[in-house]
Phi, psi and omega in degrees: 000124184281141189258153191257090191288307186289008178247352206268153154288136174271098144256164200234105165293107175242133186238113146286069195307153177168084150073023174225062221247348152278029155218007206272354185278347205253339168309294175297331165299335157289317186299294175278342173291355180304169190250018171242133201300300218266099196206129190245116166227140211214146181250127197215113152281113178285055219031034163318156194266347225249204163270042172285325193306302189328298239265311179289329174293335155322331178228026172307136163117359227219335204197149171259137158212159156209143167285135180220180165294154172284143200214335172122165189287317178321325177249015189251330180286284165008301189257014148277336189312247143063285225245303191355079165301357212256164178284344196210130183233118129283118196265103176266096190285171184317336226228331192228089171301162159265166186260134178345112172110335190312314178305294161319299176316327181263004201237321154323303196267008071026289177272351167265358176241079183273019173256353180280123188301323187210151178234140181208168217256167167279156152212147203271130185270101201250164167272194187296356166282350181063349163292148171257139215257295170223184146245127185262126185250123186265169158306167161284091221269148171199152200308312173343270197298324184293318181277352188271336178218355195054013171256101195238096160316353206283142124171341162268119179104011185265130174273127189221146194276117186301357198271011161278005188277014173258345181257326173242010191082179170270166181303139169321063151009293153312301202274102196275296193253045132209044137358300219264321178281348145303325163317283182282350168311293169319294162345286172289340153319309192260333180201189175305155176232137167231128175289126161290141139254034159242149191274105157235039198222173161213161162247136171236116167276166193153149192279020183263321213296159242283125195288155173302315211278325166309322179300302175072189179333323213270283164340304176278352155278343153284346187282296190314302202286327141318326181285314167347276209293337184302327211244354163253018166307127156302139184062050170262152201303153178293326183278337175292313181296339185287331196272343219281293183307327176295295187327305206285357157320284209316297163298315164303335153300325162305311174311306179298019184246341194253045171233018137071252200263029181287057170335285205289343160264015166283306169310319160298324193267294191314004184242329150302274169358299209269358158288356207239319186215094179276339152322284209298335194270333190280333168327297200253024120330275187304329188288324154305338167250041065002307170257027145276312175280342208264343169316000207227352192217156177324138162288305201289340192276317183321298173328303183301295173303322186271321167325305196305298172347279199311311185293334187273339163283338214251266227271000142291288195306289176316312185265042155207016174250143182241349175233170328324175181276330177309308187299295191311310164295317228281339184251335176344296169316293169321293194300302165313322162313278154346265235286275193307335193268001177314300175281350193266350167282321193257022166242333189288147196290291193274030158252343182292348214244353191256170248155147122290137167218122203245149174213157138255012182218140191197135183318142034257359186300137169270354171337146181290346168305302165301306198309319176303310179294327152008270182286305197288326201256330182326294192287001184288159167256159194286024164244006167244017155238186164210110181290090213260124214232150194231323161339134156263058161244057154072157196232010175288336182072197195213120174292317185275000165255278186224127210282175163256154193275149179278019189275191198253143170247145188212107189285129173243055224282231194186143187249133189279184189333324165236004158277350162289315180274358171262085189218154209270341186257133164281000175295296205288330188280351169288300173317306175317292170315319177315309171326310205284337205273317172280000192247277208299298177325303166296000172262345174266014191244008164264325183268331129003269180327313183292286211281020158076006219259152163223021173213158196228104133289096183258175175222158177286180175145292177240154151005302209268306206307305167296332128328314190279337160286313159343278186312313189299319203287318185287310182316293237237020180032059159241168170302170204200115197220087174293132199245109177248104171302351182192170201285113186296318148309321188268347184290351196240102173282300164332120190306341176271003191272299198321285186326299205303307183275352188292335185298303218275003188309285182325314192282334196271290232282315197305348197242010200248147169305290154266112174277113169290135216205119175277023168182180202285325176320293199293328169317303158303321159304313204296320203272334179273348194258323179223104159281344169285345194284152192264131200223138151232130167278115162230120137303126186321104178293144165308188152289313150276150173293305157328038185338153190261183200303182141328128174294143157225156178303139202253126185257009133330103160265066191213132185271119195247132137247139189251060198171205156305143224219106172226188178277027179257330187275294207334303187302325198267340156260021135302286164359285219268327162279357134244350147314345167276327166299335180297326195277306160097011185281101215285302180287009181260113189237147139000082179248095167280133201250113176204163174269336199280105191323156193284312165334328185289307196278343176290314176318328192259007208041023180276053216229146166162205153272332161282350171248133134227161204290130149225162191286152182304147188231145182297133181338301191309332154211071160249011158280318193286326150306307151343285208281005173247039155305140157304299220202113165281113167307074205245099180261148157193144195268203199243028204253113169299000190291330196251000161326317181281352164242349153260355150310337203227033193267133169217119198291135152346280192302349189294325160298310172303345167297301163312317195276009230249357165087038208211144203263151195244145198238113175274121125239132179203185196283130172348301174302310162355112143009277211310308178313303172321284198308327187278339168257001194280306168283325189076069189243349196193139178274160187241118163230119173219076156255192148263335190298111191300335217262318188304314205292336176297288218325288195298357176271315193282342180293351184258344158260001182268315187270096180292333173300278180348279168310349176259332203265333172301308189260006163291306145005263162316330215246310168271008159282310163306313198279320175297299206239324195263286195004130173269355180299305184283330167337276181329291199290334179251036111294309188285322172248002146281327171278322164301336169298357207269000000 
């Protein structure tokens, strides 16, 4: 395969040297062996003693160097920065070669992101030995989740676009060991980070490198001074600024850690930390001392008993406690609300009337998730929710993909998923989540409060949200309505995701006024699993009240699907693509409408000749798409591992299938919603098997029987007026939860 030179990107590789010339030959030999041509790389010795001079004179032609006085790293990376011709600059240290593949690879996820300042990779923690010692697989990194705890992995293998250094300058002068996370701080202040996930980078541990206990005193005043200057940047984001007292927690409890036998200055930043955010410093107190004691005991049972404790002490005790004077500013809002708004909550007209509704996902977001709460909130009035949120993206929306609700949005944001499971323990990765769970209640049970609200809508997506809403609904003893787009115990397969959510289940849904549920399965788990419990069904609504016309046979020759692609799908649409090969009809192909990259879905085998790719098309014309189908798709697979979450799953789409006047070909497990519903009514042919030659059959009768296809979606079409109508959606969501 011919490389194209003129099209290449110029990158500039900078290797700082200082005394590491046993390692620095296998370091360079990482470099120029990469497999991308257009690479400037340049070694700049920082007046090492050793053989480094020796070791760069080897490779005159192959490498640019120069030697200077030692002057230090900082400023020897500064004056590669500098010296840079390339469009994309990477700081390769002495010590830690890459790995095959790295340049491309971050110069690929770059040029598919052009809005990202940097791209950076997983990497292997290797010894003096080049063995690898571990693998770090990192987040998804954003200034949020990076400031919240400060554990940031970034730095071997990042590729970075020189023009941010027009926006943030060079590494930081003043700060000798935390330059460089300052650095990336700044970094992520200003644009996007985009993750690789393959490990193509390394760290070398080994006894020379430089100890914590060594850094001292000097180290824990840099950490404070960095978040300062961080936070006197003009134009920070409104959630960052909603953060500045928790970061600046954070750093001084982080401080206190590097200043070794300096009792009384250690004592000094913990006593700062827990004055500037005292919820976060008592948090993770308890949580350290919890996990000094619970070794001696049942986990499930410590877990259990201490949730219950803590929430049932949490909604007596707080919104009624005025002393110490510390709890109290630290709180203020709340509390003068709380306190005060009580009696002005239960006479008011528009708070009996008001709502929360926690998501992670909301219009302008395109998910079928945001699309539903959409459609349920459109005709709402916009005072009387609120939408509470973790995304910065922001509420002008796009009108012509998915509009934004005219309700009030209130960003919390949330760090994410795998910086909570990245703890060496599930004891500690359990603990985390609780933490996370108990930090995000009190921010929603403040923005509640601010709002007037006297009712709590969480919806699923992620782990936390229906807990931290739980908890905000017991603080301010108001209703409480977990809303489940999927089951919420069986969607989280990692075992320790599992254990968090079946403990808070019992507790949320049995206290919850209502569980709200989009089809009748899970509605049948919920009521055999909490027999007190109350289950209300709202089917997921179409885009319109209005079904479209009579099916007629169609001389499309295209099988169409519409919407997100996850591994709930993959087997069955192998399945239909060889089954169209089985079928032998040459122009009937595969079209998929999807947001999931074409790379993605070839990787998985949803590949050929018979599929073709289009970019996701907005709710407003996926009828007009829909409708020019033969044979609208509905997959899922037949693998048992994933049965409990594809029983009781019911896709977004499903109403626009029914109503778009077009036949609809299931394949799933029997056992299914989807399966159920379709023969049950008779709206959709059903095949549930793997087998492609059944799954041809039922393809070609639905284009040969023009009968078949007239009485289904005639079916179908009273399905829609019955179960979809987003009108009746609305009006029985809207008065069940405002009746409360």
């Amino acid at each position: 395969m011919g490389i194209e030179l003129d099209r290449l990107l110029l990158v500039t590789i900078i290797t700082p040297a200082y005394n590491r010339g046993s390692f620095l030959e296998e370091t360079i030999q990482s470099v120029i062996s990469q497999d991308y041509p257009c690479i400037e790389y340049i070694v700049l010795d920082d007046g090492s003693t050793d053989n480094t001079g020796d070791i760069l004179k080897k490779h005159n032609g192959r490498l640019s160097w120069e030697c200077h006085p030692n002057m230090g790293e900082t400023r020897t990376v500064n004056k590669g920065f500098s010296m840079a011709k390339g469009e994309i600059v990477c700081v390769v240290n002495s010590d830690d070669p890459l790995l095959p593949g790295a340049v491309s690879g971050c110069v690929k996820a770059l040029e598919q992101h052009p809005d990202a300042l940097a791209a950076y990779p997983d990497w292997l923690e290797i010894d003096s030995d080049s063995h690898p010692l571990d693998e770090l697989r990192l987040p998804d990194y954003n200034i949020y989740n990076m400031l919240e705890d400060f554990n940031v992995g970034l730095g071997p293998g990042t590729f970075i676009r020189k023009r941010a250094f027009d926006l943030i300058g060079y590494r930081n002068l003043s700060l000798k060991y935390t330059g460089d996370l300052d650095f990336w701080f700044r970094l992520a202040l200003r644009g996007p980070l985009i993750h690789v996930p393959q490990v193509l980078a390394t760290h070398r541990t080994h006894g020379d490198s430089a100890s914590v206990a060594a850094k001292g005193a000097r180290m824990s005043g840099e950490l404070v001074e960095m978040v300062t200057n961080l936070y006197s940047q003009p134009d920070l984001p409104n959630g960052l600024c909603k953060m500045r007292s928790s970061v600046l927690s954070q750093a001084h409890e982080v401080a206190s850690h590097y200043c070794g036998s300096d009792v009384r200055a250690a004592r000094r930043h913990k006593v700062r930390a827990f004055r500037l955010n005292p919820s976060r410093f008592i948090l993770q107190w308890l949580r350290s001392g919890v996990v000094r004691i619970a070794p001696g005991l049942g986990l499930a049972s410590v877990k259990r008993v201490v949730l219950a404790v803590s929430l049932k002490m949490a909604s007596l005790v707080l919104p009624r406690l005025r002393a110490p004077v510390w709890l109290f500013l630290h709180f203020q809002t709340y509390l003068s609300e709380t306190l005060s708004g009580r009696t002005e909550r239960a006479g008011s007209p528009a708070a009996d009337h008001k709502f929360i509704f926690v998501s992670h996902a909301l219009p302008p977001s395109w998910s079928g998730q945001s699309v539903v709460i959409g459609r349920l909130l459109r005709d709402a009035d916009p005072a009387g929710y609120c939408l509470v949120h973790s995304d910065d993206y922001g509420v002008q929306g796009n009108p012509d993909f998915i509009p934004t609700l005219p309700g009030k949005y209130c960003q919390v944001p949330r760090k994410p998923l795998n910086d909570l499971l990245n703890r060496p323990t599930d004891r500690r990765k359990w603990l985390s989540l609780m933490r996370a769970a108990f930090s995000r209640g009190w921010d929603i049970a403040r923005i509640a409060t601010s709002e007037r609200a006297s009712i709590l809508v969480a919806a699923t997506g992620n782990v936390i949200d229906l807990p931290a809403a739980y908890l905000a609904s017991r603080l301010l003893h108001i209703p409480f309505f977990p809303y489940l787009f999927d089951d919420y115990q069986s969607q989280w397969q990692e075992p320790i995701l599992h254990s968090f959510a079946n403990t808070f289940a019992s507790l949320m849904f049995l206290n919850s006024k209502a569980i709200i549920v989009p089809n009748e399965f899970l509605a049948q788990i919920m009521c055999s699993r909490y027999k007190d419990a109350r289950v209300l069904t709202i089917h997921n609504p179409c885009e319109s009240d209005e079904p479209d016309g009579p099916g007629t046979a169609c001389t499309d020759s295209a099988v169409i699907y519409t919407g997100a692609i996850y591994h709930v799908n993959f087997g069955a649409f192998r399945n239909l693509i060889t089954a169209l090969d089985v079928l032998g009809l040459p122009d009937l192909k595969l079209h998929l409408y999807t947001a999931q990259p074409e790379d993605y879905l070839k990787a998985e085998g949803i590949c050929g000749s018979r599929v073709e790719y289009h970019a996701h098309v907005p709710p407003r014309e996926v009828a007009r798409v829909q409708g020019r189908a033969a044979i609208l798709y509905v997959p899922f697979s037949f693998d048992p591992a994933l049965l409990p979450i594809i029983k009781t799953s019911a896709p977004g789409k499903l109403g626009d299938y029914l109503a778009s006047g077009r036949p609809i070909l299931v394949n799933a497990p029997s056992d299914s919603f989807v399966a159920w519903y379709m023969t049950k009514h008779r709206c959709g042919l059903v095949v549930d098997t793997e087998d492609p030659e059944e799954l041809a059959r039922a393809i070609g009768r639905l284009i040969r029987d023009p009968d078949l296809v007239s009485s289904l979606t005639a079916n179908a079409r009273r399905r829609v007026l019955l179960d979809f109508a987003p009108a009746q959606a609305r009006k029985r969501f809207l008065e069940e939860v405002l009746a409360q």
